[in-house]
C-alpha positions in Angstrom: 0.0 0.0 0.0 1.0 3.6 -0.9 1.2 6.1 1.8 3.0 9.0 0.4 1.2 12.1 1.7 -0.4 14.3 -0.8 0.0 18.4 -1.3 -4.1 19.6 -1.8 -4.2 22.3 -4.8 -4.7 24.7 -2.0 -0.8 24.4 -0.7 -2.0 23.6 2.6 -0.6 20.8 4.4 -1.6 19.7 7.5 -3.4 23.0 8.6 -0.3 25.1 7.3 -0.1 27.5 4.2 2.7 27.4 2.4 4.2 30.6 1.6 2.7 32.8 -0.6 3.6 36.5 -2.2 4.5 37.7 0.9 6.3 35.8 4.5 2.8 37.6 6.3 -0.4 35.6 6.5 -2.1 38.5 4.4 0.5 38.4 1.4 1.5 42.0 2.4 5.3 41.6 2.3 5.3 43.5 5.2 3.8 46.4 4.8 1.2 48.6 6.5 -0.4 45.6 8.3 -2.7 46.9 11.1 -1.1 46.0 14.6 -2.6 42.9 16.3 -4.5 42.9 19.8 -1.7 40.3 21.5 0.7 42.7 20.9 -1.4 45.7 22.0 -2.4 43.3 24.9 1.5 43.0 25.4 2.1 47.0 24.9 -0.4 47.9 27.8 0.5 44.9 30.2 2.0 46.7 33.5 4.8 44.3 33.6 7.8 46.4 32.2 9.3 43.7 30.6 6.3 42.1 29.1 5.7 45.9 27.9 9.1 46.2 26.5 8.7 43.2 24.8 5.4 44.8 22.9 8.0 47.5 21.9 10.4 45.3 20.4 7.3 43.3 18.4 6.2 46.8 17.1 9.2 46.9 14.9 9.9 44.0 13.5 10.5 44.0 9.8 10.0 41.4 6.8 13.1 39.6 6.5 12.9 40.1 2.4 12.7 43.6 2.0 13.6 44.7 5.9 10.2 47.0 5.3 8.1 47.4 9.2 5.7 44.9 9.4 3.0 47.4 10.8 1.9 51.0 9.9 4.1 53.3 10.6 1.5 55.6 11.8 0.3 52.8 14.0 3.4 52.2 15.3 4.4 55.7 16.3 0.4 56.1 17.9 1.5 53.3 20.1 4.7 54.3 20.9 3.6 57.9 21.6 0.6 56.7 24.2 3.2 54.7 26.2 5.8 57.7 26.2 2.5 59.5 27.9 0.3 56.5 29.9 3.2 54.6 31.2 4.7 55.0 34.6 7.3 53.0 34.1 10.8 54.7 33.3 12.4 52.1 31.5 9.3 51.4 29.2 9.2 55.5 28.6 13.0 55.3 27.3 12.4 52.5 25.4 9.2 53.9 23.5 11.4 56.7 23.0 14.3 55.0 21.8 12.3 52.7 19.2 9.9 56.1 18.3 13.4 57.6 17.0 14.5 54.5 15.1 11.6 54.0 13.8 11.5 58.3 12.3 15.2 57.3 11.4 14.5 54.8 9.3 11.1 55.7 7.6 12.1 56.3 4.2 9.3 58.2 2.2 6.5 58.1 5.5 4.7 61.5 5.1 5.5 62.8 8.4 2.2 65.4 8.5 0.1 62.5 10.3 2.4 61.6 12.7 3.3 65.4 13.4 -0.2 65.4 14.6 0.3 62.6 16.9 3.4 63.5 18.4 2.5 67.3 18.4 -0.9 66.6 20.7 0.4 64.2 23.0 3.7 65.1 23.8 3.0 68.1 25.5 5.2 68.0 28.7 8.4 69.7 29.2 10.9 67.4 30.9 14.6 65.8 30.4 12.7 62.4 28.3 11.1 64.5 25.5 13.9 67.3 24.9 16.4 64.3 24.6 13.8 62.9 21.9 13.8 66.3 20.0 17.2 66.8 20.0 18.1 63.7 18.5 15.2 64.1 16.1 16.7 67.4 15.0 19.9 65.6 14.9 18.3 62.9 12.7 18.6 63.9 8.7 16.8 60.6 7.3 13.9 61.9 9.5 11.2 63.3 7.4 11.3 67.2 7.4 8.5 67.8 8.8 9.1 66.1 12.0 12.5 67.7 12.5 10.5 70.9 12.0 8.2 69.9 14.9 11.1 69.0 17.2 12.5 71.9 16.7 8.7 74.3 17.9 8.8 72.2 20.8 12.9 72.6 21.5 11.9 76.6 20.7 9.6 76.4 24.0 12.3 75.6 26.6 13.2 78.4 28.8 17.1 79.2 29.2 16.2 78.4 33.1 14.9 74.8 32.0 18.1 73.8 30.3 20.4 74.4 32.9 23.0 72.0 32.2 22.3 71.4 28.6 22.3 74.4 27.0 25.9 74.6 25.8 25.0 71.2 23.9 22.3 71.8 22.4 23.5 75.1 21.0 25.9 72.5 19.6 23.4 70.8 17.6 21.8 74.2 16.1 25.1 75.3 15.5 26.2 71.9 13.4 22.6 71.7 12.1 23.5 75.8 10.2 27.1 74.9 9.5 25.9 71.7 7.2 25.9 72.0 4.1 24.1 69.2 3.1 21.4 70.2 5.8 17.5 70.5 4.4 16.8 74.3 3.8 13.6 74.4 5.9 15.2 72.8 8.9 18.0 75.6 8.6 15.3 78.3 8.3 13.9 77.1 11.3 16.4 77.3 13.2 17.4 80.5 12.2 13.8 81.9 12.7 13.8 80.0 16.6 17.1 80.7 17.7 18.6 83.3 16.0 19.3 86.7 17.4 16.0 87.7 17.9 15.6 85.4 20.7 16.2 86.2 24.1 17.7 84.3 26.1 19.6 80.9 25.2 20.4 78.8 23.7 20.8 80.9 20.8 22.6 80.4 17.9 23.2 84.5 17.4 26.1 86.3 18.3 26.5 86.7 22.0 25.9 90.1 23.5 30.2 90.2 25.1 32.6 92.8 24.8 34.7 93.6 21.4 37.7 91.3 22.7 35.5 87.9 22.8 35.8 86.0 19.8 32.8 85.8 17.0 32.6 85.0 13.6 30.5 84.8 10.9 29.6 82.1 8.5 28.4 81.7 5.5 25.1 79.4 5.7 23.0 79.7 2.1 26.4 78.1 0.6 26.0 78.8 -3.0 22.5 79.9 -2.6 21.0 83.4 -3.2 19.8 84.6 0.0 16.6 85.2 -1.5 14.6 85.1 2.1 16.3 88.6 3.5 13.1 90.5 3.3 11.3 87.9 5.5 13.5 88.4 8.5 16.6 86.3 7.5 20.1 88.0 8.3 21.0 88.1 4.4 24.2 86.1 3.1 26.0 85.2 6.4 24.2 84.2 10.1 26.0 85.1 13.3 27.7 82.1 14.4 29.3 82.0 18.3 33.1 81.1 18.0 33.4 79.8 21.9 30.7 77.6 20.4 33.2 76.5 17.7 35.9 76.0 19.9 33.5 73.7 22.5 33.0 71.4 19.7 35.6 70.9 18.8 36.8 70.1 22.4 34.3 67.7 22.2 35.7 65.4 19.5 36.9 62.1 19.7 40.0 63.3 17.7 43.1 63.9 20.1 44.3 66.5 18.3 41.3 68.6 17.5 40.5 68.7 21.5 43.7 69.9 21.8 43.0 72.8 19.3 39.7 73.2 21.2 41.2 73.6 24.5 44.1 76.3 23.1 41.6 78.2 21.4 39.2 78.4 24.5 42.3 78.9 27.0 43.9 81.7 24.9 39.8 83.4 24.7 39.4 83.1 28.6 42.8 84.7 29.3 42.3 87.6 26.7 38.3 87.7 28.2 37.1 90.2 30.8 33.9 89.0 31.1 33.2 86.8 33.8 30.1 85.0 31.8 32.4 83.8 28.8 35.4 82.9 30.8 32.5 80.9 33.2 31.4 79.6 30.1 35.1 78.2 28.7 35.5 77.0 32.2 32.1 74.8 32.2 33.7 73.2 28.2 37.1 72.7 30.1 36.1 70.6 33.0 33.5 68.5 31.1 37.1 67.0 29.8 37.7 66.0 33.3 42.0 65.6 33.7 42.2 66.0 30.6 42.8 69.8 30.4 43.3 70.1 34.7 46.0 72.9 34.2 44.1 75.1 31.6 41.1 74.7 34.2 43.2 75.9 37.4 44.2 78.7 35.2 41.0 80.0 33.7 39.3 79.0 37.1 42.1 81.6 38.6 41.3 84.4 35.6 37.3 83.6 36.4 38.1 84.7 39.8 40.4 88.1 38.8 37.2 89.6 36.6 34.6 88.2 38.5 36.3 90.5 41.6 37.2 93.7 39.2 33.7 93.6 38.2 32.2 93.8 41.9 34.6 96.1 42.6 33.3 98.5 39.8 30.3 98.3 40.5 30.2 99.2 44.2 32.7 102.0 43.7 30.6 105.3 44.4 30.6 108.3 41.7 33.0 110.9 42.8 32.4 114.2 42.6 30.3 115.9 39.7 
């Protein structure tokens, strides 16, 4: 007798498909498939791990064409409503972290939907969401519009609420005009946020120090006409802080361009009377911990010098008129 199993026409075999046009159940290839209620289950369990787990099942991808299985839509709505219903830390961070791979990676997703989602949820001002702009703004293969969104809510930060952080993310804006490569609109944005019409910092305008302190300007339209000088842009060149310059720089993992850093700042401090910019190179100095320990004692020392010829002036009475 003849027992060799037979394939039906419909290619399933003992309750099993076999594969069709896509690896997915609905022939999709992995594309835009609506997100299932296990994982949602999974997503809204109060065990952190379990949750975290969710995250993780959010993006996988096809293994063919490395597309996201679900909607990216879907995927940032559920990774925005943990980043806001959650009270776990870790499951924040990690909605955060896979919300930013997830804008990194996007290719062509029209970003206007998910500016909506992002823009009307997450409202709050603290440490979790300004890391999560910044590194948006930082993020080039993130769709414009987004970047243009992380960079409204970046705008509403008061100098007092970046204590700390300032001096980096002046950084960012600063590389973010010096690119070349950068999208206009992200440029014009920033220009529009933080440029000298702000007050207060960060700010990506000349800084309101005496003659002595270094600034310099650079060019940011590169070859392009500044066409957008009637609508509140500088013209040709935008005001560009050269302490700024000098603490990135410092901040590279090349040896020898944090040793041009440091020179440059040391050399501005010592030249410097005011107390704010030489406070300011002393901050970029000791982030470098030993590094730079005799340029700190130095500028620490010069810090001290103005800060005490400024008090000095300004208690002196008028003399006689």
């Amino acid at each position: 007798m003849n027992f060799r199993r037979r394939t039906p026409k419909n290619g399933i075999r003992n309750g099993n498909r076999t594969p069709g046009r896509g690896v997915f159940s609905n022939g999709s290839n992995g594309q835009d498939e609506k997100v299932p209620g296990i994982l949602k289950k999974r997503l809204q369990s109060g065990n952190p791990s379990t949750a975290i787990m969710g995250i993780n099942g959010l993006l996988v991808r096809d293994p063919r064409t490395r597309e996201f299985r679900y909607s990216k839509k879907e995927i940032c709505k559920n990774l925005v409503w943990l980043m806001k219903s959650s009270e776990e830390k870790d499951v924040k961070n990690a909605a955060a972290n896979a919300l930013l791979k997830m804008l990194a990676e996007s290719g062509g997703l029209k970003g206007s939907s998910v500016v909506d989602i992002i823009d009307a949820n997450l409202t709050e001002k603290n440490a979790r969401h300004l890391r999560l702009w910044t590194k948006i703004i930082g993020e080039k293969n993130a769709p414009v519009s987004i970047r243009e969104c992380a960079i409204g809510k970046l705008a509403e930060y008061s100098e007092d609420e970046l204590i700390g952080k300032i001096e980096g993310i002046e950084m960012l804006l600063l590389e973010r005009m010096m690119d070349a490569g950068e999208k206009e609109g992200i440029q014009d944005m920033i220009r529009n946020c933080f440029g000298p019409g702000r007050s207060g910092r960060p700010k990506i305008g000349q800084r309101e120090e005496k003659p002595e302190d270094m600034t310099v300007q650079i060019e940011t339209f590169g070859n392009r006409k500044p066409a957008r000088a009637g609508r509140g842009a500088q013209g040709a060149t935008q005001d560009i802080d050269a302490i700024g310059l000098q603490v990135y720089l410092l901040r590279q993992s090349n040896p020898a361009k944090r040793r041009e850093g440091a020179k440059n700042l040391y050399e501005a401090a010592m030249k410097s009377k005011n107390p704010n910019t030489i406070r300011r190179v002393l901050d970029a100095l000791e982030e470098r911990g030993k590094e730079f320990s005799a340029e700190c004692r130095d500028v620490a020392m010069r810090l001290e010098i103005v800060s005490a010829d400024s008090r000095n002036r300004a208690t002196i009475p008028p003399g006689p008129r």
